[in-house]
C-alpha positions as CSV (number, residue, x, y, z in Angstrom):
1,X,9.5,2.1,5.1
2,X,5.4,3.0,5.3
3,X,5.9,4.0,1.7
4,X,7.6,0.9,0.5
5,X,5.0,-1.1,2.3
6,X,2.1,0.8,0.5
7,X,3.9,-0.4,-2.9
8,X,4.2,-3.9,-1.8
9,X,0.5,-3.8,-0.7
10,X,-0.3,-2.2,-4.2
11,X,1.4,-5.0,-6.0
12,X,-0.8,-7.4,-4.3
13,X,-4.1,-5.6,-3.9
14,X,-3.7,-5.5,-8.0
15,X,-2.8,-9.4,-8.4
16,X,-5.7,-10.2,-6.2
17,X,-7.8,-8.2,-8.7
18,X,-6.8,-9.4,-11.1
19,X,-6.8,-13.4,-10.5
20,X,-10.6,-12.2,-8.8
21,X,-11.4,-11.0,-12.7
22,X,-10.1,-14.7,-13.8
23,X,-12.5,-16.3,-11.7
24,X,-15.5,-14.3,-12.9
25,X,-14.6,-14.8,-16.4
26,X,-14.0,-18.5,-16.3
27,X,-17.3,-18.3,-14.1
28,X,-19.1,-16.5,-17.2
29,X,-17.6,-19.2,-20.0
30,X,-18.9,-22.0,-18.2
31,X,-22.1,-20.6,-17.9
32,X,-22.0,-20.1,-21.3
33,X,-20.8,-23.1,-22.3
34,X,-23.6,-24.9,-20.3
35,X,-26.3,-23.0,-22.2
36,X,-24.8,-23.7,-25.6
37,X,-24.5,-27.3,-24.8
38,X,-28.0,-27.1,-23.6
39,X,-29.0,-25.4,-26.9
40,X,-27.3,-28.4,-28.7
41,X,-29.2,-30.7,-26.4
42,X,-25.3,-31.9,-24.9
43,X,-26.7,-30.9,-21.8
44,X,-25.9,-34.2,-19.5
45,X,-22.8,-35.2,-21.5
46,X,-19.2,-35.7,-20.5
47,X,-18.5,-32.7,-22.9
48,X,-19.6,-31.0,-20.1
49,X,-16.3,-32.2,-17.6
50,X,-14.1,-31.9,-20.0
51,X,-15.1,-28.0,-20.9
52,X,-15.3,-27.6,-17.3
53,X,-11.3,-29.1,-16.8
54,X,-10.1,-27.1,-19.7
55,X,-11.4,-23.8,-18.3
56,X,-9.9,-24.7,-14.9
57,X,-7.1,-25.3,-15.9
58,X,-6.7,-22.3,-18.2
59,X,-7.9,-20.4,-15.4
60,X,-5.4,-21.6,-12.9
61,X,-2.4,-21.0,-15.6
62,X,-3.7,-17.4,-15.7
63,X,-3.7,-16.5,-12.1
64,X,-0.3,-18.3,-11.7
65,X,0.9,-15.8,-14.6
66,X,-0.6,-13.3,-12.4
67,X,1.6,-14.4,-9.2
68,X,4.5,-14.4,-11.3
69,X,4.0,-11.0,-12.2
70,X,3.3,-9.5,-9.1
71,X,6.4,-11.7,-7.4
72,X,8.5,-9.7,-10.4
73,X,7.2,-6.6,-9.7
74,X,7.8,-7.0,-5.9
75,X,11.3,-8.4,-6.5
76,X,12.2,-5.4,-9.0
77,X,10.7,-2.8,-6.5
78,X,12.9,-4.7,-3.5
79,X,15.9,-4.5,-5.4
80,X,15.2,-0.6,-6.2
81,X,14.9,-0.1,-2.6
82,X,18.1,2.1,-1.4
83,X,18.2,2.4,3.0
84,X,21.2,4.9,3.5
85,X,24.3,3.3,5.0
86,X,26.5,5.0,7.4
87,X,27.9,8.1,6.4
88,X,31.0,7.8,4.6
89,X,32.2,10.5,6.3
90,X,31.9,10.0,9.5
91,X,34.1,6.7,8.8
92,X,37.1,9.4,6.8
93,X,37.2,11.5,10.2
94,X,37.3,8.7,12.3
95,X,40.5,7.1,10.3
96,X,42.2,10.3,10.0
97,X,42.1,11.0,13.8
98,X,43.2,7.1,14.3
99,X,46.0,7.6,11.9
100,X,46.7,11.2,13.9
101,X,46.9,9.5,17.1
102,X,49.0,6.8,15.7
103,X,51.7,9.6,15.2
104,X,51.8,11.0,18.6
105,X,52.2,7.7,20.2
106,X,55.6,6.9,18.2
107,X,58.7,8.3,19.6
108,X,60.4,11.4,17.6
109,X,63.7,10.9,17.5
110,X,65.9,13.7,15.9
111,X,69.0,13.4,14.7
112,X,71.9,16.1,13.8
113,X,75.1,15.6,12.6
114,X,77.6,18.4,13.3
């Protein structure tokens, strides 16, 4: 169970990464988009907001893909998982000593014809 834990952890640890790399590089595009606006002398226009919305929203499609992936991977690793049942035969004595015991209780009748 520990070890299937560590894997769940692992599929998570990595999607946190990754949306955290998202967010730096949407973080770096708007930077640069500020300074080649401000190159342009665009500085204080609403081109501005609407670069800003577009990255956002790119940015929060990406780190949705990135759930998605990680909830796959989980669900994939989840249906993998085999717990062993009870032993099979365990069950296989325990109906052959029922069906045994079913025998002795039944009257034995024996007949002869002469």
């Amino acid at each position: 169970e520990t070890r299937y834990q560590d894997i769940l952890n692992l599929f998570q640890g990595q999607g946190e990464t990754s949306k955290a790399m998202i967010d730096r590089s949407v973080t770096e595009q708007g930077s640069k988009d500020r300074q080649s606006l401000a190159s342009r002398g665009l500085f204080n226009s609403t081109i501005q907001d609407v670069n800003r919305n577009q990255r956002t929203t790119t940015g929060n499609l990406a780190k949705s893909q990135v759930d998605e992936r990680v909830a796959m991977n989980k669900a994939g690793v989840m249906e993998r998982k085999t717990e062993l049942g009870p032993d099979a035969g365990f069950y296989t004595q325990l109906l052959q000593m029922i069906g045994q015991n079913q025998g002795m209780g039944q009257n034995q009748r024996s007949y002869s014809f002469q």
